[in-house]
Every structure is written in C-alpha cells, then in structure tokens.
C-alpha positions as CSV (number, residue, x, y, z in Angstrom):
1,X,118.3,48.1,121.1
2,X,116.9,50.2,118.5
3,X,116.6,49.1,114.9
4,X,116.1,51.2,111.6
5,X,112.7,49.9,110.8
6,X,110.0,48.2,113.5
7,X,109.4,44.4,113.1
8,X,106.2,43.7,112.0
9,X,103.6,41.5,113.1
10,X,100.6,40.4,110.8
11,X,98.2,39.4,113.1
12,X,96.6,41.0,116.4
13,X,95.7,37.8,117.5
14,X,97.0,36.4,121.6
15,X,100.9,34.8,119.8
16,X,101.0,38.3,117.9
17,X,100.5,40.5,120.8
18,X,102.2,38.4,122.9
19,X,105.1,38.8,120.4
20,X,105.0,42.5,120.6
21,X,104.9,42.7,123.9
22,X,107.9,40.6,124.5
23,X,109.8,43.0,122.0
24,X,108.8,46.3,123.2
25,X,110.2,44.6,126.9
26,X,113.5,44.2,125.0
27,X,113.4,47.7,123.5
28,X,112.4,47.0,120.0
29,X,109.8,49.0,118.4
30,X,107.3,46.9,116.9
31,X,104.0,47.3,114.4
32,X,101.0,45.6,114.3
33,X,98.9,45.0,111.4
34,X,95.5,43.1,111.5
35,X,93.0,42.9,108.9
36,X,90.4,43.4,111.7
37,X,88.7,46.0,113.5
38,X,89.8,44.5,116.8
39,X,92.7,43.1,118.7
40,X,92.5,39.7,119.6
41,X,91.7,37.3,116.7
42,X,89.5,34.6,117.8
43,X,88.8,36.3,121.3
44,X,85.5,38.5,120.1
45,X,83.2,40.1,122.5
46,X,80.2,41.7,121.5
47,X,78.6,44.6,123.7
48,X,74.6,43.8,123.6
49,X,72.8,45.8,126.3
50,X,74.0,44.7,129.6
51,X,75.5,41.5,128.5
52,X,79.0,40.7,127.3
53,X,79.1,38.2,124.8
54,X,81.9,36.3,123.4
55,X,82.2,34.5,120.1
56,X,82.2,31.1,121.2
57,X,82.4,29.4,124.6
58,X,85.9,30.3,125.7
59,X,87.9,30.3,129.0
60,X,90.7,31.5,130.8
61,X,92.3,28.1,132.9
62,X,94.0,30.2,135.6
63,X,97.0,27.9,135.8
64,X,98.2,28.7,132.2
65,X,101.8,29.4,132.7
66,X,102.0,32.2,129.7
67,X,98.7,34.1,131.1
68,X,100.4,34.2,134.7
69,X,103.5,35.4,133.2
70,X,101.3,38.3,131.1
71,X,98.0,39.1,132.3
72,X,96.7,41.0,135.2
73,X,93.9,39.0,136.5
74,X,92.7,41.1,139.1
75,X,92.4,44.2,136.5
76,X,90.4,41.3,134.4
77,X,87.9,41.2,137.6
78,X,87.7,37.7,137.0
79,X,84.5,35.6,137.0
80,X,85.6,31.8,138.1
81,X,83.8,28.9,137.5
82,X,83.0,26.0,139.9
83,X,85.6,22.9,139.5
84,X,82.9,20.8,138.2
85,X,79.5,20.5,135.1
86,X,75.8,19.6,135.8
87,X,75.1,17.0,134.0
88,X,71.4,17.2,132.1
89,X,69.7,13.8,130.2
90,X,66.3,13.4,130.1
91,X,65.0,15.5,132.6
92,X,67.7,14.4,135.0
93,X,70.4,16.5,136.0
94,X,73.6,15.7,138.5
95,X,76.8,17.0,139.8
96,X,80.5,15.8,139.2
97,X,83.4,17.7,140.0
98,X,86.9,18.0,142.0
99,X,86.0,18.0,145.4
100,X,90.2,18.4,146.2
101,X,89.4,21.7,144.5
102,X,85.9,22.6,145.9
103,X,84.8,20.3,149.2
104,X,80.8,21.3,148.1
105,X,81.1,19.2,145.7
106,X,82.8,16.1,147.2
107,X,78.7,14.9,148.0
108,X,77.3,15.6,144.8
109,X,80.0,14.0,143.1
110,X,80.3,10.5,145.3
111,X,76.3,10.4,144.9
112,X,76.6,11.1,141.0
113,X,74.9,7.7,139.5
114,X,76.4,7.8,136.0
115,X,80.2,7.0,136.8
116,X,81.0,4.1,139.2
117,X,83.5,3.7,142.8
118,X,85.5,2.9,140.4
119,X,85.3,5.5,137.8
120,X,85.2,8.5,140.4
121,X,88.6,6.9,142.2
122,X,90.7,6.9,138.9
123,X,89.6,10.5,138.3
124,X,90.6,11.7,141.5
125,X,93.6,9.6,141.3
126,X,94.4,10.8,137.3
127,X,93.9,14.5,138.6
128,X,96.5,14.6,141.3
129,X,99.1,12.7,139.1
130,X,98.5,15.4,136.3
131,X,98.9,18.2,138.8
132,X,102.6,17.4,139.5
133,X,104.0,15.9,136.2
134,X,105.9,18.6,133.9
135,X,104.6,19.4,130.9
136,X,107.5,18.0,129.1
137,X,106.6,14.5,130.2
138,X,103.1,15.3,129.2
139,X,103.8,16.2,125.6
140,X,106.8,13.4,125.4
141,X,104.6,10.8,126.2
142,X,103.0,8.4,123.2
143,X,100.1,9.9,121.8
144,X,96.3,7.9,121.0
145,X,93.2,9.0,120.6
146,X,91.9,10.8,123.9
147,X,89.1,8.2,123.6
148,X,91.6,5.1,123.6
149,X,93.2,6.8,126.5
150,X,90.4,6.8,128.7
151,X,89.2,3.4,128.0
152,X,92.9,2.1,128.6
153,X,92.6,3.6,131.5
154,X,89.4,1.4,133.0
155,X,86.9,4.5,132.4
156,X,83.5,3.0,132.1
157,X,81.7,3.7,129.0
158,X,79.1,5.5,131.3
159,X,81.3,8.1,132.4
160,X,83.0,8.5,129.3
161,X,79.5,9.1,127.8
162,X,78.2,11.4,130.4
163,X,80.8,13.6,131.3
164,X,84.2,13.2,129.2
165,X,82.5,13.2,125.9
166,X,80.3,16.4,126.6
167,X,82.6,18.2,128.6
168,X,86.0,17.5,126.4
169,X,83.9,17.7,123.4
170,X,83.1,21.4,123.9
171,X,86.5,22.0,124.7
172,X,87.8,20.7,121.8
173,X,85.2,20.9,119.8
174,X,84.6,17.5,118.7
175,X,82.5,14.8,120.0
176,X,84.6,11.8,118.4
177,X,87.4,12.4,121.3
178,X,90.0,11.9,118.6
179,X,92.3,14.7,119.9
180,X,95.7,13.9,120.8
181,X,95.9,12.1,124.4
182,X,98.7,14.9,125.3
183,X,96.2,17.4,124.9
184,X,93.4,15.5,126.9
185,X,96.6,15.3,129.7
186,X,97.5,19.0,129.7
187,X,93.7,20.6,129.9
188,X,92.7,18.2,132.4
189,X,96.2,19.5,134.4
190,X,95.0,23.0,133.8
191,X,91.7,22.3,135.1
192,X,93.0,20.7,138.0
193,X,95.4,22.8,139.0
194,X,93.7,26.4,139.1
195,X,89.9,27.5,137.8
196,X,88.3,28.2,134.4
197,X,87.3,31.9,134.7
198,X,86.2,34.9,132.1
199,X,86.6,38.4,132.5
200,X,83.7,40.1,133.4
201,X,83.2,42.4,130.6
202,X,84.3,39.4,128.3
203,X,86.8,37.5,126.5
204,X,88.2,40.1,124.4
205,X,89.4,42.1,127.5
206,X,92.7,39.4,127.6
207,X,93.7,41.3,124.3
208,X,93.0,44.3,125.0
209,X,95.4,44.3,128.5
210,X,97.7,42.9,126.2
211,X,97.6,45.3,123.7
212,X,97.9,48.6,126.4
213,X,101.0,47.3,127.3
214,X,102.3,48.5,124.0
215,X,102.7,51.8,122.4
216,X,99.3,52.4,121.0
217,X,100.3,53.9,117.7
218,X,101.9,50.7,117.1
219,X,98.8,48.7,116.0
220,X,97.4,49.3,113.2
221,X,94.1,47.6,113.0
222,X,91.7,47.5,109.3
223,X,94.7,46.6,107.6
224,X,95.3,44.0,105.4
225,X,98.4,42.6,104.2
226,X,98.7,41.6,100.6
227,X,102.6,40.3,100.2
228,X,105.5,40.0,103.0
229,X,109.0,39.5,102.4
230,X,111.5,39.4,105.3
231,X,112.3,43.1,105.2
232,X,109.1,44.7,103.9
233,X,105.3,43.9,103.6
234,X,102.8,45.4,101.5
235,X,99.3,46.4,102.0
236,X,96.0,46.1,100.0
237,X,96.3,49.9,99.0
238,X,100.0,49.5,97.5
239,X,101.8,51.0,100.5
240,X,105.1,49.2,101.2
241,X,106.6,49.4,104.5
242,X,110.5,48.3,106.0
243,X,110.7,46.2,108.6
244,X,113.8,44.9,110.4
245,X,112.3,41.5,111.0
246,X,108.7,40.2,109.4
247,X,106.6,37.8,111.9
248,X,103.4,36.3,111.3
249,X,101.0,35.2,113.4
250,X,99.2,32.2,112.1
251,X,100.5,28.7,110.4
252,X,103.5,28.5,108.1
253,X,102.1,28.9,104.8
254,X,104.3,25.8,102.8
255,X,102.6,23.0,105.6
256,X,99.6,21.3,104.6
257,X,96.3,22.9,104.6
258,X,95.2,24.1,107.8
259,X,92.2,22.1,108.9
260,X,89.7,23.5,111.4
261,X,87.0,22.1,114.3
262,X,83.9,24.1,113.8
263,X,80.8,24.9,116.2
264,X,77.5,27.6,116.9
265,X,77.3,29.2,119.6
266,X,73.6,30.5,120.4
267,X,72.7,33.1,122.6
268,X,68.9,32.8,124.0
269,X,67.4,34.9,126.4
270,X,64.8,33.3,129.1
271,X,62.5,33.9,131.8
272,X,62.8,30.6,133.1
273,X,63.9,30.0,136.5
274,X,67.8,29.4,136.4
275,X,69.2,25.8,136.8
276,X,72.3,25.9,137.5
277,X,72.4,28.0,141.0
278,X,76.1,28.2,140.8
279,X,78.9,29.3,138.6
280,X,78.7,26.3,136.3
281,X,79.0,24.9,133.4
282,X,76.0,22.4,132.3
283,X,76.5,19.4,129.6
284,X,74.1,16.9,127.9
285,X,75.0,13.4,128.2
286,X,73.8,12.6,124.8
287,X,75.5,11.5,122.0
288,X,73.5,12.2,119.2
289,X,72.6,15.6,120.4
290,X,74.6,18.1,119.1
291,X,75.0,20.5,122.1
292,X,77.7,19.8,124.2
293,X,77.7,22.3,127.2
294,X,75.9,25.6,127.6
295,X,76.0,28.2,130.7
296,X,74.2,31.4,132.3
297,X,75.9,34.7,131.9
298,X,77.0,37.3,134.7
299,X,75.5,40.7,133.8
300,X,78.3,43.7,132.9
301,X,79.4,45.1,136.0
302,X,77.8,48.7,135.9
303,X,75.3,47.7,133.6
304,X,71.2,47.4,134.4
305,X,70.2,45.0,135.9
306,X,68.0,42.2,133.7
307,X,65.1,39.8,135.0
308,X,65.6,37.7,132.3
309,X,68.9,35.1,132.3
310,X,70.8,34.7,129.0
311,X,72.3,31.2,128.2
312,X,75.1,30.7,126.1
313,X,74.8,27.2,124.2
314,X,77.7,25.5,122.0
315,X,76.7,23.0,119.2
316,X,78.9,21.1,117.0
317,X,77.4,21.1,113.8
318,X,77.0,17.2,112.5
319,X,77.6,18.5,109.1
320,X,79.1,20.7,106.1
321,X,75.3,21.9,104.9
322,X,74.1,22.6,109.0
323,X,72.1,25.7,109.0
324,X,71.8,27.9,111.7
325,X,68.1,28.1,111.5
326,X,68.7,23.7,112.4
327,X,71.1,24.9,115.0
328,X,68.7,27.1,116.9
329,X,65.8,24.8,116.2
330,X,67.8,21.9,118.0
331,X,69.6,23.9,120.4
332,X,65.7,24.6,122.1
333,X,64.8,21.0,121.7
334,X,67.6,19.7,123.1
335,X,67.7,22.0,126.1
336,X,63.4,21.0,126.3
337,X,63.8,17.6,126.4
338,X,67.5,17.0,128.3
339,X,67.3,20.2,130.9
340,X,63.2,22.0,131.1
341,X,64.6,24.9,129.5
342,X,61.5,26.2,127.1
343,X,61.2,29.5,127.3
344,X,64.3,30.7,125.2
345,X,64.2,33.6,122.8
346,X,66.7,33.9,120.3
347,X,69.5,36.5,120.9
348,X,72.3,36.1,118.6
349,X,74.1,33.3,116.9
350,X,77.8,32.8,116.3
351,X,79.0,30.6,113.4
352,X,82.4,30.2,113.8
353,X,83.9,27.8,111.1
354,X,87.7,28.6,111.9
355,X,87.3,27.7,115.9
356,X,90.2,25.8,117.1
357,X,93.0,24.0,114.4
358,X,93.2,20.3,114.2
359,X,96.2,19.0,114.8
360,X,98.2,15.5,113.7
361,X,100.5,16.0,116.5
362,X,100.5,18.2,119.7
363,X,103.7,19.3,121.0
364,X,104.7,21.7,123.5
365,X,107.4,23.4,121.3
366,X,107.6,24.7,118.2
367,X,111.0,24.2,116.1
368,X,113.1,26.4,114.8
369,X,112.3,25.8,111.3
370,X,108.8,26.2,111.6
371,X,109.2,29.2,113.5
372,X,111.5,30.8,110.9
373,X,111.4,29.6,107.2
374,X,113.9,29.6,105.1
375,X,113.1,32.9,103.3
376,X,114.2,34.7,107.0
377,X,110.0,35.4,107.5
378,X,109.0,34.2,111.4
379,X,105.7,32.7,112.2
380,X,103.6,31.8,115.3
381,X,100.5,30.4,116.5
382,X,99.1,27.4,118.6
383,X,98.6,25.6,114.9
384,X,102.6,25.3,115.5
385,X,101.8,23.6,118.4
386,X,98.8,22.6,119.8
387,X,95.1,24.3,120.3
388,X,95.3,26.4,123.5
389,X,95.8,30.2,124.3
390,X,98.9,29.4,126.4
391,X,100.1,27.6,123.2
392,X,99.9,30.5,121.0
393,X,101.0,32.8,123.6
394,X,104.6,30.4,124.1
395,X,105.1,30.4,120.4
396,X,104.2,34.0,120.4
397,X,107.0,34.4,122.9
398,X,109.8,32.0,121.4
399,X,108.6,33.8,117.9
400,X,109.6,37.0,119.4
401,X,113.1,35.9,121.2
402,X,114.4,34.2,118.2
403,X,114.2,37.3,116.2
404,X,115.9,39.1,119.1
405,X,118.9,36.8,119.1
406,X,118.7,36.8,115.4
407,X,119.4,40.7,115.1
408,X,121.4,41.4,117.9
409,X,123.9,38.3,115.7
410,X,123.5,40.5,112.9
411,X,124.5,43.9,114.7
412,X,127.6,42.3,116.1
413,X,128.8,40.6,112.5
C-alpha cells in the first residue's frame, strides 16, 4: 500500500528499526530520523585498533523470539558464551553453570562450594520448568522483588550472594535484586533455553543488519526533532516534513518521568595471563564491591593479532557524585584483590547514565493506549514494557502493525 507521505520514526534505536522494517515488509515507505550519528541507540560499538568495543556489557540471548524472527545470526558470525560465570572472591575462583546446556560443566558446577545439594537441585529444577512455560504465564504471574523470589524459593543466602546477585546484578544493573520477579523468570528462560552470544565485530552490528534491510535513503541520521504532531514533525533547522503516520521510539511523553539504572563499563588492557580459559563471563561475589561481572574480548576477525588480552569490566556506581577516576581506581582493586588481575592499563571508559529503564511493572504487552495517544502520535520501546532487546523489538513490531491497520481503516472510510 502506498501512502502520500512516509511514516516517520524518531528514533534509530532496535523498536524503531524494527518498526521500519516491519513497514517496508508491508509496503509502506518509511523515514528515519535519529539525533545520532549511528543506528542503534543504546547498542554502540567503538572501533579501537583490533578490538570491538561496545558501550556497556551487552548480549544477544539466542532464544529471543523477536531476534529469531529478524536477525541473521550466522551473517552476525556469532561469538557464544559458555552456559555458565567463574565465580572470583578473595583469590578464589569456581565454576557454576547448566550442565543440561553444556555437560563440561556438570563437574565444576556439583563441586562448586558456595551453593548447597540443595541450592544446585532447585536451579536445575527452576531452569527446566522456565524452559517450557509460555511467556504469558510468566508475565501473568504475581510480581515481588527478584530477591523475595529467590528466598521464597529455599535459595540459600550463599548462592544468592555468590552468583544471583553478581550475575543478575549486571544484567539488570542493580545489585539490590529489586527488579520485577517476571523479569528474573523470563531472562533466566532465555538463558536456559539458547546461549548469550555477541557479534564478532560488536554490538552495534544487530542494528546495522536491521537497518540494510531497509531502503537506505530512508534514515536519516544527525537529525534532531524539535516538535511532532501526528501528520508532520519538525526539525532543529525549521524544516517541516508530512508524514502519514508519526511513531516514536522511546516512552510516552505524559507518563511519569522515566527513571534509569546506571553503570561504567571500563576497558583495561593486560599482559596478565588470562583467567578465564573459556568463553565466559567472570563475577565477584562481593557485595560491597561495585563490579559485578567483567570478561576477555575476542580480537576483530581480520584484524592483528594482540599479545595483550583486553577485559571489559561493568561497575554499578554506589552513587549520584561516583567519578570515573573512583570507578577505574576500584575496578583494579577489586579485580587485585577478588581475581590476581594487576597488570591492567586503562583503555577507555563508558559512563552510561541512561542504561536500562526501571520499571514499576513488567509486562509482556504493551496497550493500545500507550502505544497510540490520544493526539493519533504512536510510540514504542521496552520502557512500554519491560527492559530487554526483544521487548523493544515486540513493541517496535505491534507499534508498526497498529498503524498499518490504522491506515488501511482510513483508506477504506
């Protein structure tokens, strides 16, 4: 169906390009504008020498039903992950992971000393139940605290300190484990039921498959938009342009204020001899520390090859006033005194203060009226929903067929 005037999309973020994508499919022409200099929003990679690195520790779970549905993962040339974390305190380090996923680790993981019989039986247990419930029961069910969850369901505080505290804490990026029990369900499902992996030559490259698969005069990146109405948007330098529908990607302006988990992520070089032999991500069972997991990178494909390793680091910053000069400072420490990393030279550091929206109440739909307001503009984004790339892509998706169904009721009347 062709329409006088492209719908446009504020935002080249994953639910925007997903959104565009979905339209071009159904014959509309479409237009992109994004503030930006790159397509993706918050999936950055940065090009430095032979190394790919992405703003901020972030993966793609392979059993995402939206990235299935979009992405080409062999032309990502995936790197995958092991289905489990080293675990690093004081000089001690051990294995736990999903041996039903990996058998290598079924040892490591029934000798690991902080989690009991007990502890490592309800895990395997909670796993398989999460791999064949829906996600509509998941995101019906009563929500608590992911740290109420866990204890209500017999976890020892051991385990809970060790390894769901660390390894959720990075994922969510907070170490409290207030985050909605539905949430703690449906990652842990993810996990469980395919691998965390990255594109080789980074993070970024999920966007930019997305956006090939659209005409590529229809993105407009550097652009920012100033005022939007439901036929027409403006940009900072006056121009005013048509538009048969108006979507944007992010939170429906009238809700409350968006509030945001923060974090650093730290990039140090190092001459030290690797510790983690495997694809893997490492964590430091302590509380008070404020590093939650950190991990060796692959080198480009193509590129030269390095002696030195580089090791990405993720810190939740304690406070409002956290410099990164404290950041980096502790990051070394930590790493010293928890895992015998002390050679590490400072690469780059990432202060990312917008890195994943809190949320009151996770839900695997988005309605209607938040999706369209009642001016006629559409909106999208996993802060409809809940914090996840497949989130963002489904509203992206929903965003995008509404509209559809919306116009094609208008050309008939």
């Amino acid at each position: 169906m062709n329409s006088q005037h492209p719908i446009r999309i504020i935002g080249a973020g994953m639910s925007g390009l997903v959104a565009a994508v979905y339209l071009h499919q159904n014959g509309f022409p479409v237009s992109i504008h994004d503030r930006a200099s790159h397509a993706g929003g918050r999936l950055q990679t940065t090009l430095k020498d032979n190394w790919a690195l992405d703003k901020g520790f972030q993966v793609l779970l392979t059993a995402y039903p939206l990235t299935k549905k979009y992405l080409d993962y062999g032309e990502l040339d995936l790197v995958y992950f092991k289905p489990g974390a080293k675990v690093f305190s004081s000089g001690k380090s051990y294995c736990i992971g999903n041996p039903l996923q990996d058998l290598s680790l079924a040892w490591p993981t029934l000798k690991y000393p902080w989690a009991t019989l007990s502890d490592k039986w309800k895990l395997a247990r909670l796993t398989r139940q999460l791999v064949g419930t829906d996600l509509n029961e998941i995101f019906s069910r009563p929500e608590r605290s992911t740290e109420d969850y866990l204890i209500n369901k017999g976890f020892s505080s051991s385990i809970i300190r060790s390894f769901f505290r660390p390894f959720f804490g990075g994922i969510f990026l907070e170490k409290k484990m207030t985050t909605s029990s539905r949430m703690f369900e449906f990652v842990l499902k993810m996990f469980s039921s395919g691998y965390a992996a990255v594109p080789a030559n980074g993070i970024q490259q999920m966007a930019n498959q997305l956006a090939r698969q659209i005409p590529s005069d229809s993105i407009h990146l550097g652009q920012k938009v100033t005022h939007k109405e439901p036929q027409n948007i403006s940009l900072d330098d006056g121009t005013k342009l048509e538009a048969s529908a108006v979507l944007c990607a992010h939170a429906h302006p009238e809700s409350s204020p968006q509030k945001w988990n923060r974090c650093m992520n730290i990039y140090f070089s190092s001459s030290d001899a690797q510790i983690i032999k495997d694809p893997m991500i490492g964590l430091i069972a302590d509380e008070k520390s404020p590093v939650t997991n950190f991990h060796y990178l692959n080198e480009v494909p193509g590129g030269p090859s390095s002696d030195e390793q580089i090791v990405s680091v993720t810190l939740l910053p304690p406070h409002n006033n956290y410099s990164q000069e404290q950041g980096i400072q502790e990051a070394q420490q930590e790493l010293a005194k928890h895992a015998g990393l002390r050679d590490l030279k400072l690469l780059t550091v990432f202060e990312i203060d917008q890195a994943l929206p809190v949320h009151q109440e996770v839900k695997l739909e988005a309605s209607p009226a938040e999706i369209r307001d009642q001016s006629g503009i559409y909106y999208c984004g996993d802060a409809l929903t809940a914090p996840s790339l497949n989130m963002a892509m489904r509203t992206g998706e929903k965003a995008a067929q509404m509209i559809i169904d919306d116009l094609r009721s208008k050309a008939k009347n």
